[in-house]
C-alpha positions as CSV (number, residue, x, y, z in Angstrom):
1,X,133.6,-41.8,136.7
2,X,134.5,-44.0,133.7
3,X,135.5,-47.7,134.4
4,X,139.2,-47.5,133.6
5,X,139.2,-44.8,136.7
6,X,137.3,-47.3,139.2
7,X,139.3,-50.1,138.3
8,X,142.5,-47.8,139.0
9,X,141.2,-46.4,142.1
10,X,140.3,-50.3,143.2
11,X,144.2,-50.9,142.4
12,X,145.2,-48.0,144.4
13,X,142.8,-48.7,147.5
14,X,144.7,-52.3,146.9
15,X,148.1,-51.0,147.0
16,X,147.4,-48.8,150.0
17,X,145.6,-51.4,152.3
18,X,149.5,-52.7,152.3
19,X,150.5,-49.9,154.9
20,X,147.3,-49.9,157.1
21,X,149.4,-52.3,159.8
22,X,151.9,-49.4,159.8
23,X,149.5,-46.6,161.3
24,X,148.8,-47.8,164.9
25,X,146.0,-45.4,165.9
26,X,142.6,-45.7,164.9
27,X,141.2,-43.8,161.6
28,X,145.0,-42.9,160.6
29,X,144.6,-45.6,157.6
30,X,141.7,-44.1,156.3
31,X,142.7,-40.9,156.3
32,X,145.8,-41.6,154.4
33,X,143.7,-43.2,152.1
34,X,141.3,-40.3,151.9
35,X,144.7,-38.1,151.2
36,X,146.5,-40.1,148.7
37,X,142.7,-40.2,146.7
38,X,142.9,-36.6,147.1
39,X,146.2,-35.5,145.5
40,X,145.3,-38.1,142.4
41,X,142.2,-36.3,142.0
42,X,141.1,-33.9,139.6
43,X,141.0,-31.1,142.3
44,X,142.1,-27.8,140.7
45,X,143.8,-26.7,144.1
46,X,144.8,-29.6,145.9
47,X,144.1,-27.9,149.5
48,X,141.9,-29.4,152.1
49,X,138.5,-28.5,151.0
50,X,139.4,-28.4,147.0
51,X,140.5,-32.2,147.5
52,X,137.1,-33.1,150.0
53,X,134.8,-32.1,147.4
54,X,136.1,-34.4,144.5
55,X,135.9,-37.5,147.3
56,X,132.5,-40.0,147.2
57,X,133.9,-40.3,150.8
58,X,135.8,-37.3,152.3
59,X,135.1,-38.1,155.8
60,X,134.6,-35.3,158.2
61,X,137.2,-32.3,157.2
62,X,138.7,-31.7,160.9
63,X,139.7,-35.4,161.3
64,X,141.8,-35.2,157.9
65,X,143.0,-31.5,158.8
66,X,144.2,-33.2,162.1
67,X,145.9,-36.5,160.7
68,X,147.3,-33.9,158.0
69,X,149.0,-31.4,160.6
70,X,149.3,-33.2,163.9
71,X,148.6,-36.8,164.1
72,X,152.0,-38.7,164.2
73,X,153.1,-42.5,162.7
74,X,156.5,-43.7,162.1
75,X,157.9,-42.9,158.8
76,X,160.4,-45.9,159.1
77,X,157.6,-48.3,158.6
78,X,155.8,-46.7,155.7
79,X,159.1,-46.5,153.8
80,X,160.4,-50.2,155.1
81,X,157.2,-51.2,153.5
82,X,156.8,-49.5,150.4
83,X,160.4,-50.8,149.4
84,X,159.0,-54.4,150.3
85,X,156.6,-54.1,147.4
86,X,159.1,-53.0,145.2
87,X,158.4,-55.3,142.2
88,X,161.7,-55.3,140.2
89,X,165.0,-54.8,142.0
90,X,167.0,-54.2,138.5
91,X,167.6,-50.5,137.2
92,X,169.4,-47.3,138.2
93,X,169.7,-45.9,142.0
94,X,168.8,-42.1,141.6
95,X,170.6,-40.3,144.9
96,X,169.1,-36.2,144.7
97,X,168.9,-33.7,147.4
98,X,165.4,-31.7,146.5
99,X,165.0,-28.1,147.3
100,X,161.4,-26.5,148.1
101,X,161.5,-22.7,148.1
102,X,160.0,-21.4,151.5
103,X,159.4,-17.9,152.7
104,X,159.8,-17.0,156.3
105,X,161.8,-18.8,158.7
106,X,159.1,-20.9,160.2
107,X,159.6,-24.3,158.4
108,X,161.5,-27.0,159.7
109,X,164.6,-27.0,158.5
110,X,164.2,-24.0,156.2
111,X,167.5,-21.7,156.1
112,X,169.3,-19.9,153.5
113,X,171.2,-22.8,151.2
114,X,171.6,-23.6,147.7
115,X,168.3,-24.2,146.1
116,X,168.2,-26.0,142.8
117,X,164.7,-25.1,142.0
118,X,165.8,-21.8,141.7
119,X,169.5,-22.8,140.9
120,X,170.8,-20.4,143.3
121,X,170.9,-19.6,147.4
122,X,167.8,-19.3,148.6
123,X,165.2,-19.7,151.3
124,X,164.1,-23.1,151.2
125,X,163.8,-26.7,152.9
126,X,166.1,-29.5,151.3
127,X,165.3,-33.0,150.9
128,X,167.6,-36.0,150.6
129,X,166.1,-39.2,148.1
130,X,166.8,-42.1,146.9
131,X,164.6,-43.8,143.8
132,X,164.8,-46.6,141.7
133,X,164.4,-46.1,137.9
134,X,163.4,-49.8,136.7
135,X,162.0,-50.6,133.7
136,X,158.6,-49.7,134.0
137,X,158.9,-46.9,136.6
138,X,160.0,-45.3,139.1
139,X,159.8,-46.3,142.9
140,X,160.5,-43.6,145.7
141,X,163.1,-45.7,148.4
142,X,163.7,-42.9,150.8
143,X,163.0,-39.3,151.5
144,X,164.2,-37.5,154.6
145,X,164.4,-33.7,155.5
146,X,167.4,-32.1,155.8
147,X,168.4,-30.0,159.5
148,X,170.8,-27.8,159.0
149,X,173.2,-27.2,162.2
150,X,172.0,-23.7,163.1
151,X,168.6,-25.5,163.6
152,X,169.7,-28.1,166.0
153,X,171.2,-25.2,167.8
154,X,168.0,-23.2,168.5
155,X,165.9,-25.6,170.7
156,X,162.8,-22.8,170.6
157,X,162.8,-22.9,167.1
158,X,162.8,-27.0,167.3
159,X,160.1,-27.2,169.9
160,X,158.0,-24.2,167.3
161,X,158.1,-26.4,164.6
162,X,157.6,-29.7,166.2
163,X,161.4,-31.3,165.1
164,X,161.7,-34.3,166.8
165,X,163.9,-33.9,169.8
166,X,166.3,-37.1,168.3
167,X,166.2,-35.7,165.3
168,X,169.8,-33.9,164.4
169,X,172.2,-32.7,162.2
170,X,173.9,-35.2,159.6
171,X,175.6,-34.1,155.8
172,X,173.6,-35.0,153.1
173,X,176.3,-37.4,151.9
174,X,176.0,-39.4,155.4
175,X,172.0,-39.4,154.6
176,X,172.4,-40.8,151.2
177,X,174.8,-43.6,152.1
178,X,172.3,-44.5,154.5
179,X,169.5,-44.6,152.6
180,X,171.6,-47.0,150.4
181,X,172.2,-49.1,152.7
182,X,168.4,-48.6,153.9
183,X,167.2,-49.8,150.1
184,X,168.6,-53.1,150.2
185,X,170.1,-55.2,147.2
186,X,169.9,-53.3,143.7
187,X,170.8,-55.0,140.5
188,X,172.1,-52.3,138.5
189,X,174.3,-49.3,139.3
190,X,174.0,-45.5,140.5
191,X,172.4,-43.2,138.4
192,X,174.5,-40.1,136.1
193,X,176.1,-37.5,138.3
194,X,174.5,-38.1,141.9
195,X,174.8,-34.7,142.9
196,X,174.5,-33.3,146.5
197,X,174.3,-29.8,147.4
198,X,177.5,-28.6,148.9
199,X,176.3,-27.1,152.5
200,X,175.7,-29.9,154.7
């Protein structure tokens, strides 16, 4: 590993010791360190084992698989403190909703909506953001899944895909205003043409 990657990966580790108080059970830290390390690696396929192999500590493979696919944490505290460390408040508020093409029906949230990926309607899930373009980058505030009604309808199909029973159905316009209100001061304005698909 050259020195300009270990002194990156020290400033990662850095950054992400910030959100260790936010994961309440034991090991959850360090596996979301092990994960993070693992999608910035140089792993052809980012699956499990593909991302395990290019760590000097991957840990045991069942206890990632585990925090991966079942372990739970609050998502409100990761995001509360990752737009703490926000360095510069000044730039453009970026409001999107992000589409993820998905086959089948087993997904949360996955129906048959407009999917700008493909730029047509499609199978997929559909994510509301909000980022901050500043000067020197650009900082992720918010990300939440959208639940279309049908799904809050169909408690088996809730329960199959573990959507949280408090969890419902709100436009993507009422998600984005929150997470507006969620991000706190911004010097600057919104960004071109925020754009919101038009079901929901």
């Amino acid at each position: 590993m050259l020195r300009s990657d270990v002194n990156r990966l020290k400033r990662l580790t850095k950054f992400l010791d910030c959100f260790a108080g936010s994961f309440v059970r034991g090991g959850q830290s360090g596996n979301a360190l092990r994960y993070v390390r693992g999608l910035l690696s140089d792993a052809k396929r980012k699956n499990m084992e593909g991302m395990l192999q290019r760590l000097s500590d991957p840990g045991q493979y069942q206890t990632l698989q585990h925090f991966i696919t079942h372990s739970t944490w609050e998502s409100d505290a990761i995001w509360e403190q990752l737009r703490s460390q926000v360095p510069d408040r000044r730039g453009l508020l970026l409001i999107d909703d992000t589409s993820i093409p998905k086959q089948g029906r087993e997904s949360a949230g996955v129906a048959r909506q407009y999917c700008g990926a493909l730029g047509k309607i499609a199978n997929c899930q559909v994510v509301v953001t909000t980022a901050l373009r500043a000067k020197q980058a650009v900082w992720p505030l918010s990300m939440e899944l959208f639940l279309p009604q049908d799904w809050c309808d169909d408690a088996d199909r809730r329960e199959r895909t573990h959507v949280p029973e408090g969890l419902q159905h709100r436009t993507k316009a009422t998600m984005a205003i929150a997470q507006v209100d969620a991000a706190g001061p911004i010097h600057g304005c919104l960004g071109p043409r925020p754009t919101l698909g038009t079901s929901g």
